[in-house]
C-alpha positions in Angstrom: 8.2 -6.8 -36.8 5.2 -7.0 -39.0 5.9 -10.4 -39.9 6.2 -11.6 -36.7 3.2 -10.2 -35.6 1.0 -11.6 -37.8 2.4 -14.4 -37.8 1.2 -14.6 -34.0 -2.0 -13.6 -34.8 -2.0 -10.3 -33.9 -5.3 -8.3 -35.4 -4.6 -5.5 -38.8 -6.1 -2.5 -36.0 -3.5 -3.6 -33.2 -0.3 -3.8 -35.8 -1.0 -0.8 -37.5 -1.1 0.8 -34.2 2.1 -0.7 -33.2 3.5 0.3 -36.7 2.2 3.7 -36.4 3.9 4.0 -32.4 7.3 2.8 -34.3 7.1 -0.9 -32.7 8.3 1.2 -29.0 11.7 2.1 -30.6 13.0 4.9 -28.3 10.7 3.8 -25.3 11.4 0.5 -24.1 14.2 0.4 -21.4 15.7 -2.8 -20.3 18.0 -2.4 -17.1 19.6 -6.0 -17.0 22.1 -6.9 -13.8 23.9 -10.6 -14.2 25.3 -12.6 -11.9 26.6 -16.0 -13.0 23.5 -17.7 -13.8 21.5 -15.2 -12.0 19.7 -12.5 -14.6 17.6 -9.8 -13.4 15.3 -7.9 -16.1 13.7 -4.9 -15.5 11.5 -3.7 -18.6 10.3 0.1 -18.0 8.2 2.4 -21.1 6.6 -0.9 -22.5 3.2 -1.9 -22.8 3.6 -2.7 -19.4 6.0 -2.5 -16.8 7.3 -5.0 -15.0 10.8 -7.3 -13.4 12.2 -10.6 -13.1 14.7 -12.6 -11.6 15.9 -15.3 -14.0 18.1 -18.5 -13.2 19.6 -19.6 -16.0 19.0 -23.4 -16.8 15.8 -23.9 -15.4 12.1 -23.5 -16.0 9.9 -21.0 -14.0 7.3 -18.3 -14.3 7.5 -14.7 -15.4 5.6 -11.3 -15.9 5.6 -10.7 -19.1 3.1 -8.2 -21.5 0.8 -11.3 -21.7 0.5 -11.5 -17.8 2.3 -14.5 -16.1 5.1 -17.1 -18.9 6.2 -20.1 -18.4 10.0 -19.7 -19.5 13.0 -22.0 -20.0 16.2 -20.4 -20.0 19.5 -22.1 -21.4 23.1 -20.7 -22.7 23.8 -21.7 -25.8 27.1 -22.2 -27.2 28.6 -18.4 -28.3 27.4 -17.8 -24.2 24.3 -16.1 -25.7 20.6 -16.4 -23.3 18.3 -18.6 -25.1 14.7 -18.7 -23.7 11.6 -20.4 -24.7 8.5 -18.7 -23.9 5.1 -17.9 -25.6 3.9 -14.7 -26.2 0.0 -14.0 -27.2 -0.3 -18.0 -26.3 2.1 -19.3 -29.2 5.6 -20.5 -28.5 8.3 -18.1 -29.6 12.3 -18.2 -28.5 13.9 -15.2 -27.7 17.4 -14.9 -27.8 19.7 -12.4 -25.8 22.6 -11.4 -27.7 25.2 -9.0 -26.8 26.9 -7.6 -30.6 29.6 -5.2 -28.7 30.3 -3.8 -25.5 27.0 -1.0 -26.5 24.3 -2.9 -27.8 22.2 -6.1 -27.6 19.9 -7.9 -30.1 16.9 -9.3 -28.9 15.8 -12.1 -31.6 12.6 -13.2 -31.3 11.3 -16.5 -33.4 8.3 -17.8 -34.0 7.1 -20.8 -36.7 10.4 -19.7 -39.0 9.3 -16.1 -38.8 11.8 -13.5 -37.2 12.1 -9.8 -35.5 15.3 -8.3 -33.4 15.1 -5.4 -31.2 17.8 -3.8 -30.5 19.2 -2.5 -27.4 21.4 0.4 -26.9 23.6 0.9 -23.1 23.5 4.2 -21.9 
């Protein structure tokens, strides 16, 4: 996670803290409903709360921690969510991926540089 944050220009004070808060692990909770095309997200214990209602294949805006995104969403071709975004104002894409019937990766990419979260079901 490190990497990536620098890498999007976060500040030393702000990753340390991050670093020093565990990067969230144990806090974040995604609650994520899909239907079809039709993805609901709701992220509670972050930074900052907040819910979205996603179509799949198109281009719209988002809450995210950095207010309001622009996002693209697509499928790719193992039927993993593939969106294109920006966070802090540089372009990252964030990739949904479930591993097993328990736990998601959440792969987050920016110029070559990499982090996953990973997600639990409980």
């Amino acid at each position: 996670m490190e990497a990536l944050l620098t890498s999007l220009g976060v500040g030393w004070l702000k990753r340390k803290a991050a670093s020093a808060i565990g990067y969230g692990v144990g806090k974040l909770v995604q609650t994520i409903v899909q239907e079809g095309d039709q993805v609901s997200v709701s992220n509670v214990g972050g930074q900052k709360d907040f819910q979205n209602d996603i179509v799949v294949g198109t281009e719209q805006q988002v809450d995210s921690v950095d207010g309001t995104v622009t996002i693209t969403t697509s499928w790719d071709t193992e039927g993993n969510m593939v969106m294109n975004t920006e966070m802090m104002g540089k372009p990252v894409v964030i990739v949904r991926k479930m591993i097993d019937n328990t736990t998601m990766h959440l792969l987050i990419s920016h110029n070559g540089v990499s982090a996953t979260r990973i997600f639990t079901r409980k």
